[in-house]
C-alpha positions in Angstrom: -60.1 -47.9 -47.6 -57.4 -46.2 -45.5 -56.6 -42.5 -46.6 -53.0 -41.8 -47.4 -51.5 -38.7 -47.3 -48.2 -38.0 -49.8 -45.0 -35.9 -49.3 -42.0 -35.5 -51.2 -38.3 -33.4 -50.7 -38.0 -29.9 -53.0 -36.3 -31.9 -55.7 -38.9 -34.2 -56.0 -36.6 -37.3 -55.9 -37.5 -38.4 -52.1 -41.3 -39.5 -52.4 -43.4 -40.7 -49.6 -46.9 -41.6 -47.8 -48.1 -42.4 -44.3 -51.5 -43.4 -43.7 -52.0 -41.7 -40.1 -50.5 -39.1 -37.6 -50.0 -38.9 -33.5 -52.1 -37.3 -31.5 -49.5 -35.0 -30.0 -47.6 -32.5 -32.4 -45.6 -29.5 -31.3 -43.3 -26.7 -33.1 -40.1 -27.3 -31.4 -37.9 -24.6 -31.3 -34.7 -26.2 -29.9 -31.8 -25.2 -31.9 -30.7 -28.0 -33.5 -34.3 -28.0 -34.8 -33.9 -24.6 -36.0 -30.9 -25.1 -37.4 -31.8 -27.9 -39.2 -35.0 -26.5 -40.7 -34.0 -22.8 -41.2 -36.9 -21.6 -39.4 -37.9 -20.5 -36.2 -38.6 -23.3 -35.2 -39.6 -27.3 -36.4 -42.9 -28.8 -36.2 -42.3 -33.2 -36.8 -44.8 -35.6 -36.3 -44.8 -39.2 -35.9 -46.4 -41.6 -38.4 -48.1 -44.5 -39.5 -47.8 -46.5 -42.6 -44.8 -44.6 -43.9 -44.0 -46.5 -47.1 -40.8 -44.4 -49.0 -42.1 -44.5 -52.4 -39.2 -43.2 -54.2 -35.9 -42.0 -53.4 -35.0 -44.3 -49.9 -31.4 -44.2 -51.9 -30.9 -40.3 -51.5 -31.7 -40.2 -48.4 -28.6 -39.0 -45.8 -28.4 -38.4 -41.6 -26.4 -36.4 -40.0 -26.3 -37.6 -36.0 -26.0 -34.8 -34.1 -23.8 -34.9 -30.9 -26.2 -36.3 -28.4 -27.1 -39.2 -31.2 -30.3 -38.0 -32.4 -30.7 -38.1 -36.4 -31.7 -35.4 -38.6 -32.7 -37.0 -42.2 -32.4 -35.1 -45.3 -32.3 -35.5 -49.1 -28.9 -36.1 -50.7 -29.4 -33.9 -53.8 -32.0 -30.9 -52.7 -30.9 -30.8 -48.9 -34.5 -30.5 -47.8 -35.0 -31.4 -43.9 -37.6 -34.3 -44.1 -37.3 -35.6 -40.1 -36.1 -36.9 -36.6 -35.0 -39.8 -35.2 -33.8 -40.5 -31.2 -30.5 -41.9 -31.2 -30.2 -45.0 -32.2 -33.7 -45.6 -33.9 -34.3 -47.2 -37.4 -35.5 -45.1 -39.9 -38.7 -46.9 -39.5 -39.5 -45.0 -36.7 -38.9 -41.3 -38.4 -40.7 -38.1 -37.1 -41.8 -36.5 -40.8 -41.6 -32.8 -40.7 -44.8 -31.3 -41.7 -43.8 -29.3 -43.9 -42.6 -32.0 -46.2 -46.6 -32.9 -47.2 -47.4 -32.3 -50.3 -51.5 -33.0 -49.4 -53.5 -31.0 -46.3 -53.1 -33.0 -43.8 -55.6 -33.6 -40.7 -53.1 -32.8 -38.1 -53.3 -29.9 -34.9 -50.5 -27.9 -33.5 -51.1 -28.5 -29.7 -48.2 -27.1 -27.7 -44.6 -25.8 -28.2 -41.5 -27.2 -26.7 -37.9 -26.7 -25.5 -39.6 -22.6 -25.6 -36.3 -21.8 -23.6 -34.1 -22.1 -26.8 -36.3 -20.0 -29.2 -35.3 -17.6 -31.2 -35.1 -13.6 -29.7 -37.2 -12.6 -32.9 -40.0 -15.4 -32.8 -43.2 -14.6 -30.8 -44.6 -17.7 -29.1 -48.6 -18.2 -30.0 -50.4 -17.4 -26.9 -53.0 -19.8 -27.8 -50.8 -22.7 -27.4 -49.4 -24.5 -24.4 -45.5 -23.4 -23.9 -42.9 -26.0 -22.3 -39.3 -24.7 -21.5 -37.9 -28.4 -22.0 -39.8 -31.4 -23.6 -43.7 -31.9 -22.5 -42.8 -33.5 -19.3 
């Protein structure tokens, strides 16, 4: 049997579960993912097996000027992921906060560093990129 790991919005409306995570997950702390989250900075992961199992309907984007898609719930406003421009929502980055279950996922770098936040420390411990991972 294939574990599968739930999430859900703050309202509880927007329900979901994936049944696996990439290998490669980094807090991002570009602004629009700052912005978008309310935090220093965002930490998304790609999925597998998403299957929305309530609340697909309340779901809203809002495409940022360079075409990339932030998804949020309608009716709480909770930031629940990331899309590149032009993607189907099929292929949505879940934010990790968004899990309602422990999930078997680890941090292993930070990206677009150049953007952070005057306040927020980086974690020595972690790789730092200036831009993307490349």
């Amino acid at each position: 049997m294939t574990d599968s790991y739930k999430g859900s919005c703050l309202c509880n409306k927007v329900k979901f579960s994936v049944t696996g995570f990439a290998n490669k997950i980094a807090h991002c702390h570009c602004t629009m993912c700052r912005k978008f989250h309310g935090a220093a900075f965002g930490t998304l992961t790609s999925v597998e097996g998403l299957n929305w199992l309530s609340g697909e309907e309340q779901l809203k984007d809002f495409v940022a000027e360079n075409g990339t898609i932030r998804t949020f719930c309608g009716d709480c406003g909770s930031s629940l992921g990331f899309r590149v421009k032009g993607a189907p929502l099929a292929s949505i980055e879940i934010a990790v906060s968004t899990f309602d279950d422990e999930i078997p996922i680890v941090i292993d770098a930070q990206i677009y560093t150049a953007y952070k936040a005057n306040w927020c420390k980086l974690d020595n411990l972690l790789p730092a990129f200036e831009e993307g991972r490349n």
